[in-house]
C-alpha positions in Angstrom: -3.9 6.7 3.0 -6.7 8.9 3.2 -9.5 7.3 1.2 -12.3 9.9 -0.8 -16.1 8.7 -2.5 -18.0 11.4 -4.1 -21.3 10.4 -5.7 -24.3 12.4 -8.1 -27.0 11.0 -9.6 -30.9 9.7 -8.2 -30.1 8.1 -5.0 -30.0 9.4 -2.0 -26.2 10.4 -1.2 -25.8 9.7 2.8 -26.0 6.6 2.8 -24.1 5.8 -0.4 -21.0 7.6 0.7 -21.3 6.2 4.6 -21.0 2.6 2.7 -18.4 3.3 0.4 -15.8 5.0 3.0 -16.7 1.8 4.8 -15.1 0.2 2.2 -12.1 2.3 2.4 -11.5 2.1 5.9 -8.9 -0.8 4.8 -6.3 2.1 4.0 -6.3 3.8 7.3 -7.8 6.8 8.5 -8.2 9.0 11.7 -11.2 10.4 11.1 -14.1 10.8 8.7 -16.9 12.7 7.4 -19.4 13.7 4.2 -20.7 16.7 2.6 -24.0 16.7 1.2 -25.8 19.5 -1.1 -29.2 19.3 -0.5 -29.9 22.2 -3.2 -29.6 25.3 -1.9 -26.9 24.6 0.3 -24.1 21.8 1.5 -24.2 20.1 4.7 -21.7 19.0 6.5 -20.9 15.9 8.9 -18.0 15.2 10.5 -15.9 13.3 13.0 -12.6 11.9 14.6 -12.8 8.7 14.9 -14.2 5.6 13.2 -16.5 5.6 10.0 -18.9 4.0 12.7 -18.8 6.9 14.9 -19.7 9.7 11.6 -22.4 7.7 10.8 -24.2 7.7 14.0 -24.0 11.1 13.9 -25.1 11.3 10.1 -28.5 9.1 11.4 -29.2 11.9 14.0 -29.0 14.6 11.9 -29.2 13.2 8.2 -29.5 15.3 4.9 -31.2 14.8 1.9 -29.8 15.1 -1.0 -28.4 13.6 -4.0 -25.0 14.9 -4.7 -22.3 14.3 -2.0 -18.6 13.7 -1.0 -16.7 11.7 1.6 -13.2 11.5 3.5 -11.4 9.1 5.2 -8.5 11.1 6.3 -5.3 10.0 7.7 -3.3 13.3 9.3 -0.6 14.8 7.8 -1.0 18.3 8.6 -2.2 19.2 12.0 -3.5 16.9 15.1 -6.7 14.4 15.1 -9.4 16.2 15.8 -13.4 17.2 14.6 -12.4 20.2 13.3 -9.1 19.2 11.6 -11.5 16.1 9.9 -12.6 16.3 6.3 -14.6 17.8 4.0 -13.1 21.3 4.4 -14.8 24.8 3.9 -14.0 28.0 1.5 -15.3 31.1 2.3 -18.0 31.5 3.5 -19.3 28.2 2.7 -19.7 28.5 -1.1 -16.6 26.1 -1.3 -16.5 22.4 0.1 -14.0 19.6 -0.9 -11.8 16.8 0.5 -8.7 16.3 -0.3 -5.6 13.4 -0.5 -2.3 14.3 -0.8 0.1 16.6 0.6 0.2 20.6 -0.2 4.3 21.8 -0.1 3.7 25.3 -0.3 0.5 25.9 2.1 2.0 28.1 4.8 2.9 31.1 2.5 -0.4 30.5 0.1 -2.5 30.4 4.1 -0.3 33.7 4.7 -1.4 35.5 1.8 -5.0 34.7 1.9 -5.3 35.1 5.7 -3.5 39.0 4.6 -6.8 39.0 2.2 -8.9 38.7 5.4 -9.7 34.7 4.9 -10.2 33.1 8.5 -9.1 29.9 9.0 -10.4 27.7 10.8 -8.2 24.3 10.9 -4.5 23.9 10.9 -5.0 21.9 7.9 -3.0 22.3 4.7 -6.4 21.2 2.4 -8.5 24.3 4.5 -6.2 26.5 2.2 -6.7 25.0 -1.2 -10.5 25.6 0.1 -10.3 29.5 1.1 -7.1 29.8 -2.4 -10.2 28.3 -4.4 -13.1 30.9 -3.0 -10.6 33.6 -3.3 -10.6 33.2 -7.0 -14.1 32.2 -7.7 -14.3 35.8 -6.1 -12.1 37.3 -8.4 -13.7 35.8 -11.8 -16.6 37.1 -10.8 -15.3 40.4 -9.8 -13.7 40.0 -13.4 -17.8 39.9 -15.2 -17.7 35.9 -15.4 -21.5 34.9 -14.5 -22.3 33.4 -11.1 -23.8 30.0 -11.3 -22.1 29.4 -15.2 -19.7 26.4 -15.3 -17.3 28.5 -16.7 -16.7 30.7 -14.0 -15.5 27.9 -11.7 -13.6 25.9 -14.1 -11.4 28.4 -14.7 -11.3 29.4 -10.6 -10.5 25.7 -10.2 -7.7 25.6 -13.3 -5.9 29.0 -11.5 -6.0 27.2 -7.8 -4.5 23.9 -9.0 -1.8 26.4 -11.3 -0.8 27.7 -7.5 -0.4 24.4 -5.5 2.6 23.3 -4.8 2.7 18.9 -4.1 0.4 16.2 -4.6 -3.5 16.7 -4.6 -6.3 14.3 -5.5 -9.5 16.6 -4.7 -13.3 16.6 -4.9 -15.0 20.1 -4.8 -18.5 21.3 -4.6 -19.9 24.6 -4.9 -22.8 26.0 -3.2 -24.2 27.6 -6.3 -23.7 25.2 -8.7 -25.5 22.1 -7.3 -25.4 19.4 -10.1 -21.8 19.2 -10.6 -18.7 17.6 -8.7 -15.4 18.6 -9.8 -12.5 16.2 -9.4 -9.0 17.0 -9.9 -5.7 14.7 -9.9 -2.0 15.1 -9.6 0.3 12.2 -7.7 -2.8 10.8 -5.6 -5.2 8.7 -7.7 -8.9 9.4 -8.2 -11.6 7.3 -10.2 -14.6 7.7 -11.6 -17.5 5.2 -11.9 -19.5 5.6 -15.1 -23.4 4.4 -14.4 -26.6 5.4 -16.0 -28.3 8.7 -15.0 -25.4 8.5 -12.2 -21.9 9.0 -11.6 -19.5 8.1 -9.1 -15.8 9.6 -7.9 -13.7 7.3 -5.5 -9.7 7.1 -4.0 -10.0 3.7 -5.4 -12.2 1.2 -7.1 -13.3 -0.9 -3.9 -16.1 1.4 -3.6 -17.7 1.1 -6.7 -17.7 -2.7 -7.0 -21.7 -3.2 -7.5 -22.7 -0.1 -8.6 -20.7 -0.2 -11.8 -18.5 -2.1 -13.9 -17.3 0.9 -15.9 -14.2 3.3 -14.7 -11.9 6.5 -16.0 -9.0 6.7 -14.1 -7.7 9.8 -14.4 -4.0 11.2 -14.8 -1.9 13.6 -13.6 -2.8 17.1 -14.8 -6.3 16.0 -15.6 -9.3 17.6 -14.3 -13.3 16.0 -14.8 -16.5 17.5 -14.8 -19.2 15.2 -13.4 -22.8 15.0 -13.5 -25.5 12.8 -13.5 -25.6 12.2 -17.4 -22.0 13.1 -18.5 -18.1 13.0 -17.4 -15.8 15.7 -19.3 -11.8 15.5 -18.9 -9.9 18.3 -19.5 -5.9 18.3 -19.6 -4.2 21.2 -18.6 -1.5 21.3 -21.1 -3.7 19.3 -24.2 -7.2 20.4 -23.4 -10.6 18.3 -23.4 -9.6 14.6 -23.8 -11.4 11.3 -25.5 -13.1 9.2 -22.4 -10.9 6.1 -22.0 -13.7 4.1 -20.2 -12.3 0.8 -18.9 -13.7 -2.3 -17.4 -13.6 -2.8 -13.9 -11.9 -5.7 -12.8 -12.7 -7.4 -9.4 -11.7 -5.3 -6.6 -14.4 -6.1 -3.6 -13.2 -6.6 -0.6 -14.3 -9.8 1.6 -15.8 -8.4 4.5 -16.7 -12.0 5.8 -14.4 -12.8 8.5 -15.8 -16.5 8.8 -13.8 -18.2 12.1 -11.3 -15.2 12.0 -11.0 -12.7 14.6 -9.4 -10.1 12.5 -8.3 -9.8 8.7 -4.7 -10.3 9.3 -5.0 -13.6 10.6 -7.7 -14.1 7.7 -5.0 -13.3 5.3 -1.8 -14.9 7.0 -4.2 -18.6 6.5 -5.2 -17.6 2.9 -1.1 -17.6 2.4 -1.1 -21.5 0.7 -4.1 -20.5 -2.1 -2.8 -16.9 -2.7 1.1 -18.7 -3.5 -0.8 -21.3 -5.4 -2.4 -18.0 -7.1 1.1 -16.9 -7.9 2.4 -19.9 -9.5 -0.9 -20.9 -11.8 -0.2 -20.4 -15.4 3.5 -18.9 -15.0 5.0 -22.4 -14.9 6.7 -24.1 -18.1 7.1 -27.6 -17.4 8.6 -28.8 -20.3 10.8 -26.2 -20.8 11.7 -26.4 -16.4 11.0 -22.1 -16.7 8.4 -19.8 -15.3 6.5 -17.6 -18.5 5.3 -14.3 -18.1 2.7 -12.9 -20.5 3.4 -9.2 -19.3 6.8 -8.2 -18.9 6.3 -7.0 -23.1 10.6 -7.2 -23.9 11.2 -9.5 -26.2 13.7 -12.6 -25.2 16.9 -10.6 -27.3 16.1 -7.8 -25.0 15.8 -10.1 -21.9 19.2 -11.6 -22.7 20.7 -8.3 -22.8 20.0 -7.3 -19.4 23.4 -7.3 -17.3 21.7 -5.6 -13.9 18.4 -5.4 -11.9 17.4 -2.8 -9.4 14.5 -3.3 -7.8 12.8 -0.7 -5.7 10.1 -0.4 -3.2 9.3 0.4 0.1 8.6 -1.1 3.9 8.1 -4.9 3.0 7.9 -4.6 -0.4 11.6 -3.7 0.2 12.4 -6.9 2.6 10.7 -8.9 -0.7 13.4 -7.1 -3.0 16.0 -8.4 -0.6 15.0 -11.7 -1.2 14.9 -11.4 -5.0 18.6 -9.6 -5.1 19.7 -13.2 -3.3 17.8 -15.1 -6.2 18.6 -13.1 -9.3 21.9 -13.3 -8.1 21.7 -17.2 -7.5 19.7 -18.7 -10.4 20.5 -15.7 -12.8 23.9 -14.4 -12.3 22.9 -10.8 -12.8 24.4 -8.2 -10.3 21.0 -6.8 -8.6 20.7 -4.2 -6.4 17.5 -3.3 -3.7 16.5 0.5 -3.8 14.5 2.2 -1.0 12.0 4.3 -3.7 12.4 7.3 -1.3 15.7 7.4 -1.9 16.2 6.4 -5.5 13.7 9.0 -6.5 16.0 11.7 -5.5 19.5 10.1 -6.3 20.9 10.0 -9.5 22.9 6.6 -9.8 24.8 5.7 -13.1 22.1 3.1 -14.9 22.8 1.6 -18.2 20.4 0.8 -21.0 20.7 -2.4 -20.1 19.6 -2.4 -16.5 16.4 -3.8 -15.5 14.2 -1.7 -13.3 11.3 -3.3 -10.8 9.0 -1.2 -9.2 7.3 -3.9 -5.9 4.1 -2.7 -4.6 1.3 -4.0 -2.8 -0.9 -1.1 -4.0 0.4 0.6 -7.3 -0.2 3.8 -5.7 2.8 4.2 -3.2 3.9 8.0 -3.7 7.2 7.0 -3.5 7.4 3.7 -5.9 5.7 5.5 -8.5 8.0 8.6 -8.4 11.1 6.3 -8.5 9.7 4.2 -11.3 8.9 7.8 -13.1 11.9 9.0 -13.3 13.7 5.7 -14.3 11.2 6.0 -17.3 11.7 10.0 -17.8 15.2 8.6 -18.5 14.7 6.0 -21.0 14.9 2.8 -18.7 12.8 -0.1 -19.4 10.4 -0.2 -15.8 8.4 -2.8 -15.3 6.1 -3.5 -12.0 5.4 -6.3 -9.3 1.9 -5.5 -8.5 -1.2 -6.6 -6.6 -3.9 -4.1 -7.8 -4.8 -4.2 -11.3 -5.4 -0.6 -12.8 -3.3 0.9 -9.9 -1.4 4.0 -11.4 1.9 1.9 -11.0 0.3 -0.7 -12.7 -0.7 1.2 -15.7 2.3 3.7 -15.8 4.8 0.4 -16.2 6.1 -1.0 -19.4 5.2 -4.4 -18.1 4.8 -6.5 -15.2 3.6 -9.0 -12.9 0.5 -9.2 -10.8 0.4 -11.0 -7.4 -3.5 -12.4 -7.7 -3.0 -12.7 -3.9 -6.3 -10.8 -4.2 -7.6 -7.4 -1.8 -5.4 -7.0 1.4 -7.4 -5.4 4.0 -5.2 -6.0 7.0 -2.9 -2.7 7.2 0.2 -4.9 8.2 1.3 -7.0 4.8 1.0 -10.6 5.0 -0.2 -13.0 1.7 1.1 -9.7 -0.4 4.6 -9.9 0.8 4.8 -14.2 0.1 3.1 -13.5 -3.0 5.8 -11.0 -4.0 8.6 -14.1 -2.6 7.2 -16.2 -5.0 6.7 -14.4 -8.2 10.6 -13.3 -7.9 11.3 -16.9 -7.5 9.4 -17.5 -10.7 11.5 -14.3 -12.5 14.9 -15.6 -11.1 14.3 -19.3 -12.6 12.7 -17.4 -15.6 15.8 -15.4 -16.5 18.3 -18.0 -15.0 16.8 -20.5 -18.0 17.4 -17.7 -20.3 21.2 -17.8 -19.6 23.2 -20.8 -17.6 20.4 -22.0 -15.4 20.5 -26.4 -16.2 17.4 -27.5 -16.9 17.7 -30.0 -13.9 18.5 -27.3 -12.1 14.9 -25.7 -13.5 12.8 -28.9 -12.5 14.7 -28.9 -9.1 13.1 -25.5 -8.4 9.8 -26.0 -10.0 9.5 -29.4 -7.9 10.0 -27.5 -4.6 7.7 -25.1 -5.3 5.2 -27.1 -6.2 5.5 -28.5 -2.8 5.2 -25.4 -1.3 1.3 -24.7 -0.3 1.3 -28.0 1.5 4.3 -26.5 3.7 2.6 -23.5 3.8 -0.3 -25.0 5.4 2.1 -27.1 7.6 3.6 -24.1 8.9 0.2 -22.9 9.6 -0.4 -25.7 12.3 2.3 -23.8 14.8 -0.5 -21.2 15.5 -1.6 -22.3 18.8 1.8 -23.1 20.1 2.5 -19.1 18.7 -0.3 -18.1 20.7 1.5 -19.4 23.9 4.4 -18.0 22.6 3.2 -14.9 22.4 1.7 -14.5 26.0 5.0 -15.0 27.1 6.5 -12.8 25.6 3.8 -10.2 25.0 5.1 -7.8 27.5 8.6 -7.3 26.6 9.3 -3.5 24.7 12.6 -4.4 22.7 12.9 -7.7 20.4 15.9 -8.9 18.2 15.5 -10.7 14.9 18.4 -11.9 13.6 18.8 -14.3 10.5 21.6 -15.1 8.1 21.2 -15.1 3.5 17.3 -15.6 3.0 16.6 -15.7 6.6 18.0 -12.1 6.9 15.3 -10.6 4.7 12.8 -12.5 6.8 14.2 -11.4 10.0 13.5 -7.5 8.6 10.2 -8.2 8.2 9.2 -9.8 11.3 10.8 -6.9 12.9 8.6 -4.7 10.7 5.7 -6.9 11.8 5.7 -6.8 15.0 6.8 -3.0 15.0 3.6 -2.3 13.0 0.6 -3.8 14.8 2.2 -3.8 18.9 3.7 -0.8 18.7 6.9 -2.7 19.9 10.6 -1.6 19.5 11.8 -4.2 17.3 15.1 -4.4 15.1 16.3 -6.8 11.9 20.0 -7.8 12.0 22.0 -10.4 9.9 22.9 -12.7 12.9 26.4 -12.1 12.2 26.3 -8.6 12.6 24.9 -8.6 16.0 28.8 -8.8 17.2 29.1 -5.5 15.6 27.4 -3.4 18.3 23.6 -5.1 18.7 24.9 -7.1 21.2 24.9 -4.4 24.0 21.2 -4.3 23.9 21.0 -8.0 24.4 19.8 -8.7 28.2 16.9 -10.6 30.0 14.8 -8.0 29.0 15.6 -8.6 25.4 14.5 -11.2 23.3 16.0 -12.7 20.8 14.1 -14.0 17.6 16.2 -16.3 15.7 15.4 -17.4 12.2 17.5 -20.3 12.1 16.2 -23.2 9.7 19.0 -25.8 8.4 21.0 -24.4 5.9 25.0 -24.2 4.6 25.4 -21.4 7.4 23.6 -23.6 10.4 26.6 -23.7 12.5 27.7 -20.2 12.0 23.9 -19.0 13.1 24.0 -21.8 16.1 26.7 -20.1 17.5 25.1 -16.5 17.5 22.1 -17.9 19.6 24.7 -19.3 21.8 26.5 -16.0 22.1 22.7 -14.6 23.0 22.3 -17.1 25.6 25.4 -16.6 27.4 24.8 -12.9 27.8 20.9 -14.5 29.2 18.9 -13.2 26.6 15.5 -15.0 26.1 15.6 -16.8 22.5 12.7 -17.7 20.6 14.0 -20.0 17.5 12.4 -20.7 14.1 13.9 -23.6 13.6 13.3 -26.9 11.1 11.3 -29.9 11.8 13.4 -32.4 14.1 16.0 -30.4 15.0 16.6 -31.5 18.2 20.1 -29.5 19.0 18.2 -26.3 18.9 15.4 -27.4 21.4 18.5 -27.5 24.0 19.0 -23.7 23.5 16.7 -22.2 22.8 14.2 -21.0 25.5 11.2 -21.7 22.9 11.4 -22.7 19.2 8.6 -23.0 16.9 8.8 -25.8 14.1 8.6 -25.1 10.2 8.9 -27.6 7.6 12.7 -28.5 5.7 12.7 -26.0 2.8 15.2 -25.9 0.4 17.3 -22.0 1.4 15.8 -20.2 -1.5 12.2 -21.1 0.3 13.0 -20.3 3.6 11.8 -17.2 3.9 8.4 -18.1 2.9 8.1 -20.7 5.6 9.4 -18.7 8.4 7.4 -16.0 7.0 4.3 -17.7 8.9 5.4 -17.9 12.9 7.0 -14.3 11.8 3.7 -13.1 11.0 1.3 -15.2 13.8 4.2 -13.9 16.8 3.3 -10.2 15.9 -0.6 -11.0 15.2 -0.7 -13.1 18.9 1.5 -10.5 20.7 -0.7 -7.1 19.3 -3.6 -9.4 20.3 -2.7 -9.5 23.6 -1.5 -6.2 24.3 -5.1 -5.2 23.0 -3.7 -3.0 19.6 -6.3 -2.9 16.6 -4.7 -5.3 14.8 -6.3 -4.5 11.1 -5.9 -0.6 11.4 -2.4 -0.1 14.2 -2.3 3.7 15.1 -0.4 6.3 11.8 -0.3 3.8 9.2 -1.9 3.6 6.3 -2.7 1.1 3.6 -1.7 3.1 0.7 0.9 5.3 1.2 0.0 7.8 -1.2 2.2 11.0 0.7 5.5 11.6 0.6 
C-alpha cells in the first residue's frame, strides 16, 4: 500500500527517490511521482501509471536539487489519474507532502477550508491535510510567529495533525524552509535512515538497504525533524524523545529474476529453501519438540494457556485455519481463527489465559495491528507470526516468530503463506510436547517434516503439466475449490489465488458443503477444483467429485501419487506426493499456486502487481 521515500543531504535527490520508489513498487501502487526543492522553490513531477512512466518524464524535465520526496500511491480516495497522483499542494504552493493512510474526517475539514476560500484541486483526501496545513502556517504567522523559523511550522504542523481524523504517515516540505523534511506518523509506518551529512525518510526499509545500515522507526504520535546533520523526535503527549537508532537488518529485495518470468513464480520455486528456513534451529531432536527463542512466556505460563485465537487477514487467515486444525490436534487447546477486521471491533469474552496470534506477511496490516492492540490495551499476552523484522507488528508484540521466508515481492502470497503452515506446525508440536503430545508421536512429526522440502520440490515438477492445465481452462469466469479438514483451508486459498492475479470469480467450499447450495452453480461452464489427496475422509470427498461430474462439471483433481481411481474421474488431475494430512496443505499448496500463476499468464494479467491490491495493506 502506497509506498513514500523522502531524502536530504549532498546528492542529488531525483534520482535517489526515482530508485527507491522502484524499490517499493512491490507494494502496489497506481501511480507515482516526486517533489524536489531546488532552493527557492519545489518542483513537482508526477504521473498515473508505472514508476517507469514518472521517470521518463523526470529525465525530460529534471530538477536539481538536494532535498526531495516521493509517492507510490495506491487510490483510496478519488479515481487514478495525473492530477489525483502524489505529492499534493497547499496553498499556493508553500506546502508539498505525500501522504499514506486514510483521512476519516476530510469532507467536513475540505468544507471548511474551501468556506476559507482554499481551491482544491483533486478529489483527494491528502489535498486537504495540504490546504488544513497552509491554512495554519497562515495563521501562526498572522499570530507574530517569524516566517522562515522552525518554530512557526512545527507548531502549524502539531495543530494540523491535532485536527485529522484516521491514519496518516506524511512527509512535508515547505517552500520557505528549504533544509528540512518533516515526517509525521500515526497507524501507517514511516522510517528514517540515519547516514552522515545525509538523512533518509522511507514507507519501509527496502529503500534504504545500501545507503545505510542505521534506522528510527517512529511511533504513533511521533513527529521528526530531519536535516542533513540531525533527526529530532518529538511526542506529542511526552515531548522531545532519546533517538532509539537501530540496526538495519537485511531487507533488499532480489530484483534478479534469473530463468523466471515474474516473481511469483520466482517465489512459488523458492518454497522448499524458504520451509527449510522455517524449520532451521526451531527443532529439538532429543527432546522430539520444536523451540522458540521468542515467544518470551515462560514454560508455567505456556502450560496455562487453555485457548488460542489467532487473527489475521486474506491468507494469513487461510494459514490460521490450518493452525486451529493443529493446535487442536497435537495440542488439545480449543483455538479459534479471527478475521482482524472484525475482532478489532468486537468485544469477545477472552480470558487471561488465552493465547493471542497476530499472522502477517508484513507487520504493517492496518487491520492485524489494531486487533493485536487492543488485545494488549486489555492485558492479553499477544504475540506475532511475522515475516518482516522491525515491522510495527513485529515490534509492538510480546513475542513471536519470524518466517525467514525472506522479501516477498510478488503481490499474491506464496513462500509467505507455507512458511506461516510450517511454523504453526512447529508451535502445535511445540505446545502438544508441553502437555500429552508422546514423544513418538513428536519424532513422527519431526520425521515428516524433515521430509518435506524434497516433496516440496517434487511437487514442483507438476509445473509444465499445470501449464497445459491452465490453457484449458484459462477462459472459464467461475471456478470451484472444494476440499475437506486441511485440504479445506487450501481450497480457500487457491480460490484467493486465482481471484487475485486473473481477476477470476473463484469460491472456497468444504466439499461437503457444496450440497448445501454451491451445487446450483455447478455446470459445464464451471470448474471444479478438487483438493482431494488420500486421507481418513477420501471416500466421503470421492463422492462429491462424483456428485460434480454427474451434474457435467469439468474437474480438475489434486490428487496423490498413484492414485489411479481418481484418474477415471476426473477430467484432469495433477499429482502431489503422499503427505501425512497435517502436511497436505503444503503440498497442494504448489498446483494451487502454479494453476492461478499459468491461468493469469495466459489471460495476459500483470502477475507481480494484479489491478487494486496492494502489498501492505496499511488502510482500513
Amino acid at each position: 500500500m502506497c509506498g513514500i521515500v523522502g531524502y536530504i543531504g549532498h546528492r542529488e535527490a531525483g534520482p535517489l527517490l526515482i530508485k527507491g520508489l522502484q524499490k517499493l513498487e512491490y507494494r502496489g501502487y497506481d501511480s507515482a511521482g516526486v517533489a524536489i526543492h531546488d532552493g527557492s522553490s519545489i518542483e513537482i513531477r508526477k504521473k498515473k501509471g508505472r514508476v517507469a512512466e514518472m521517470a521518463t518524464l523526470y529525465k525530460a524535465s529534471p530538477v536539481e536539487g538536494t532535498v526531495g520526496i516521493g509517492h507510490t500511491r495506491w487510490a483510496t480516495h478519488g479515481e487514478t489519474n495525473d492530477q489525483n497522483s502524489h505529492p499534493h499542494v497547499g496553498g499556493n504552493g508553500d506546502v508539498v507532502l505525500v501522504h499514506n493512510g486514510v483521512i476519516e474526517n476530510y469532507s467536513s475539514l475540505r468544507a471548511q477550508l474551501q468556506g476559507l476560500g482554499y481551491v482544491f484541486r483533486t478529489t483527494t483526501d491528502t489535498e486537504t491535510i495540504a490546504h488544513l496545513l497552509s491554512h495554519h502556517l497562515e495563521e501562526q504567522i498572522k499570530l507574530g510567529s517569524e516566517p522562515g523559523e522552525l518554530p512557526t511550522y512545527l507548531k502549524a504542523v502539531e495543530n494540523t495533525l491535532s485536527k485529522l481524523k484516521g491514519t496518516y504517515g506524511l512527509v512535508i516540505l515547505f517552500q520557505d524552509l528549504p533544509d528540512v523534511m518533516i515526517a509525521a506518523r500515526l497507524g501507517s509506518p514511516l522510517v528514517i535512515g540515519v547516514g552522515k551529512g545525509e538523512h533518509f525518510i522511507a514507507s519501509d526499509a527496502t529503500p534504504l538497504a545500501g545507503y545505510t545500515d542505521e534506522v528510527i522507526y517512529l511511533s504513533d504520535h511521533e513527529l521528526a525533524v530531519v536535516t542533513r546533520d540531525e533527526v529530532e523526535i518529538f511526542h506529542r503527549d511526552e515531548g522531545q524523545q532519546k533517538l532509539s537508532i537501530q540496526t538495519l537488518d537485511q531487507v533488499s529485495v532480489d530484483s534478479d529474476l534469473g530463468d523466471y518470468e515474474h516473481y511469483m513464480l520466482k517465489e512459488i520455486f523458492e518454497q522448499p529453501q524458504t520451509l527449510e528456513n522455517a524449520m532451521r534451529g526451531r527443532i529439538d531432536e532429543d527432546e522430539a519438540t520444536a523451540k522458540f527463542g521468542g515467544l518470551n512466556l515462560t514454560a508455567q505460563q505456556l502450560r496455562k494457556i487453555d485457548r488460542v485465537v489467532l487473527t489475521a487477514c486474506g491468507t494469513s487467515w487461510h494459514s490460521g485455519l490450518v493452525g486451529e486444525y493443529l493446535l487442536e490436534e497435537f495440542a488439545r487447546i480449543p483455538t479459534e481463527v479471527e478475521y482482524a477486521s472484525e475482532l478489532r471491533y468486537r468485544n469477545p469474552p477472552i480470558s487471561n489465559s488465552t493465547m493471542i496470534f497476530a499472522i502477517t506477511q508484513s507487520g504493517e496490516t492496518a487491520d492485524t495491528l489494531a486487533a493485536m492492540r487492543e488485545c494488549k490495551r486489555k492485558g492479553h499476552p499477544t504475540l506475532a507470526i511475522c515475516n518482516v523484522v522491525g515491522s510495527t507488528i513485529a515490534r509492538e508484540a510480546d513475542g513471536g516468530i519470524y518466517l525467514h521466508a525472506g522479501p516477498e515481492v510478488g503481490v499474491a502470497s506464496t513462500k509467505a503463506f507455507t512458511s506461516q503452515v510450517m511454523v504453526l506446525i512447529e508451535l502445535a508440536l511445540f505446545l502438544g510436547r508441553m502437555r500429552h503430545l508422546s514423544y513418538p508421536a513428536g519424532r513422527r512429526i519431526i520425521d515428516a517434516m524433515h521430509q518435506i522440502p524434497d516433496q516440496i520440490r517434487k511437487s514442483l515438477e507438476c509445473n509444465e503439466l499445470v501449464k497445459d492445465i491452465a490453457m484449458k481452462y484459462c477462459n472459464f469466469n467461475n471456478f470451484l475449490y472444494l476440499g475437506r479438514l486441511y485440504n479445506f483451508p487450501a481450497a480457500l486459498e487457491g480460490a484467493l489465488k486465482l481471484k487475485e492475479i486473473s481477476y477470476i470469480h473463484a469460491e472456497g467450499y468444504p466439499a461437503a458443503e457444496m450440497k448445501h447450495g454451491p451445487i446450483a452453480l455447478v455446470d459445464e461452464e464451471t470448474p471444479s477444483v478438487f483438493v482431494v489427496p488420500r486421507g481418513q475422509i477420501y471416500p466421503k470427498v470421492m463422492s462429491n467429485l462424483e456428485e460434480v461430474k454427474a451434474r457435467k462439471g469439468p474437474v480438475i483433481a489434486i490428487a496423490c501419487e498413484g492414485d489411479k481411481k481418481i484418474a477415471d474421474i476426473a477430467d484432469d488431475v495433477i499429482y502431489v506426493p503422499d503427505v501425512d494430512d497435517f502436511l497436505q496443505p503444503l503440498v497442494t499448496a504448489i498446483p494451487l499456486q502454479l494453476l492461478s500463476y499459468h491461468i493469469a499468464v495466459q489471460r495476459g494479467c500483470n502477475v507481480d502487481r494484479p489491478r487494486n491490491l496492494a502489498k501492505s495493506v496499511t488502510v482500513e
